[in-house]
N, C-alpha and C positions, 0 to 999 in steps of 0.2 A: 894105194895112194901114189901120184906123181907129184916130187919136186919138182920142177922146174924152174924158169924162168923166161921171160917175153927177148925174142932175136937169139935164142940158142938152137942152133940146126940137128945139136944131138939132140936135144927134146923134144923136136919137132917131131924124128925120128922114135923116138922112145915113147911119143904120143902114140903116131898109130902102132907101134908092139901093143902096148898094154892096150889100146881100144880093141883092136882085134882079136886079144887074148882073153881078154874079160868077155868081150861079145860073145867068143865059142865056146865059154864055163859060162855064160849068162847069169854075171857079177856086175853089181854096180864096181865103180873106179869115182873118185874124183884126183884133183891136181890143184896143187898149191904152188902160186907165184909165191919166191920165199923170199926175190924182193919188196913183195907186198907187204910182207908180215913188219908192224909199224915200231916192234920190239926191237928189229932187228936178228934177233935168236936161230930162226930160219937159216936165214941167208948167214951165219955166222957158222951152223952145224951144218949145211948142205953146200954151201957158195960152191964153195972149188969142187965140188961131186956132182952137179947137176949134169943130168938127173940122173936123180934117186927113184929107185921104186920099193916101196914100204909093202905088206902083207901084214894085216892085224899088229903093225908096229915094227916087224922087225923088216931087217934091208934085207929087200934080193938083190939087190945091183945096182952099179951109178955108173956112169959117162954111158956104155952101149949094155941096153935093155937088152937080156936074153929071152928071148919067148918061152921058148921046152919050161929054162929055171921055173920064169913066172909061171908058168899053166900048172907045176908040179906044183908047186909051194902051195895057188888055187883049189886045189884037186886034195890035196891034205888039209887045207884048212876045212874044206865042206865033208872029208868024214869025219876029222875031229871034232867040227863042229856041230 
C-alpha cells in the first residue's frame, strides 16, 4: 500500500519504486490519497510521512521509498504466506 497524496514529487517518485517493485514480485499494490480519507485519520497518521509504504500493514518506509527494503519485505511475505 502507498500513502500519498495529489502534487507531492516524493510520491510521484515512490509511485514508480513500488510500481516497478511490485511489477517484478508480480504483486498487486494499490495507493491511498490520505487527503481523501473524509475522516480525516489518514492524513492525521501519514500527513507529515508521505509517503508511506505499508506491506500486510506494517511501514517499510516514508518520504524516499527503498526498493531492495520493499522487494525483501515482498519476497517474505510470499513465503510466509
Amino acid at each position: 500500500m502507498l500513502y500519498g497524496r495529489e502534487g507531492c514529487h516524493l510520491c510521484d517518485a515512490a509511485r514508480e519504486t513500488v510500481e516497478a517493485v511490485c511489477a517484478e514480485q508480480q504483486v498487486a499494490w494499490a495507493e491511498v490519497d490520505v487527503d481523501a480519507d473524509p475522516t480525516g485519520a489518514l492524513a492525521s497518521e501519514y500527513g507529515d510521512y508521505v509517503p508511506v509504504v505499508t506491506v500486510d500493514g506494517v511501514q517499510q518506509g516514508f518520504w524516499q521509498v527503498d526498493g531492495a527494503r520493499l522487494a525483501r519485505a515482498l519476497a517474505r511475505r510470499r513465503v510466509s504466506g
